[in-house]
Every structure is written in C-alpha cells, then in structure tokens.
C-alpha positions in Angstrom: -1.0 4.4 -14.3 -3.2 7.1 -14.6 -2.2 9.0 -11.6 1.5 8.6 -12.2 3.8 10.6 -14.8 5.2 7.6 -16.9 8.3 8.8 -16.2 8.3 6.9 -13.3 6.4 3.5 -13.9 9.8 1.9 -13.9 10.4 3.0 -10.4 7.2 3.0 -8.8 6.5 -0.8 -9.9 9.9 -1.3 -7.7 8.4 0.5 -5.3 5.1 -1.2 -4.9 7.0 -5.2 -5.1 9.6 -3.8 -2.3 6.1 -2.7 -0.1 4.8 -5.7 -0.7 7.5 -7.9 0.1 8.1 -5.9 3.2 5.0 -4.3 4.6 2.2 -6.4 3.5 3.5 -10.1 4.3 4.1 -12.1 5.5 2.4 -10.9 8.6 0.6 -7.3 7.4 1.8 -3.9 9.1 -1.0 -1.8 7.7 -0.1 1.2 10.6 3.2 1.1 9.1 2.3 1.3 5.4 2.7 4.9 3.8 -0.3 3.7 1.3 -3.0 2.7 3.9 -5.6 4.8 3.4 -6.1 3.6 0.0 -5.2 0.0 0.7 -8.8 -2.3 0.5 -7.3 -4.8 3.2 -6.4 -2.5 5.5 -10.2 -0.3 5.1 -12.1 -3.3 5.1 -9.9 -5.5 7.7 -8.0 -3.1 10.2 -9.7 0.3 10.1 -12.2 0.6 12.8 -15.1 2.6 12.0 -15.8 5.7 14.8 -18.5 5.4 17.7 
C-alpha cells in the first residue's frame, strides 16, 4: 500500500488473487511470475545463488 497510488488498490488486490490463483498454485511457476524477484519463495526456494 505504500508503493501503490490508492487509486488502484481496488485493482491491484484483483490482480495479486488472479496471480495467485494462477501462477503460484497449485504447482508454483516462479519463471513465469512477472513479480519474482521480490517473491520470498521464489529467492529463498528457486533462485540459485552464482558460482
């Protein structure tokens, strides 16, 4: 909420249940997701760290 205009809060809380309900289950597709990079599950759980 502090990153996003209020204008949008209505729309954006659609956004993030449709993401859920389609990217992150039932089966995850963090490469997919246009939010991984800030996503916890996919830093701590999918992101490899370099050699």
């Amino acid at each position: 909420m502090q990153v996003l205009p209020k204008e949008i809060w209505g729309e954006i809380g659609m956004a993030i249940s449709f993401l859920g309900r389609e990217i992150c289950r039932p089966q995850p597709k963090c490469e997919e997701c246009p939010i991984n990079e800030v996503c916890n599950y996919y830093n701590t759980v999918f992101k490899k760290d370099p050699i």
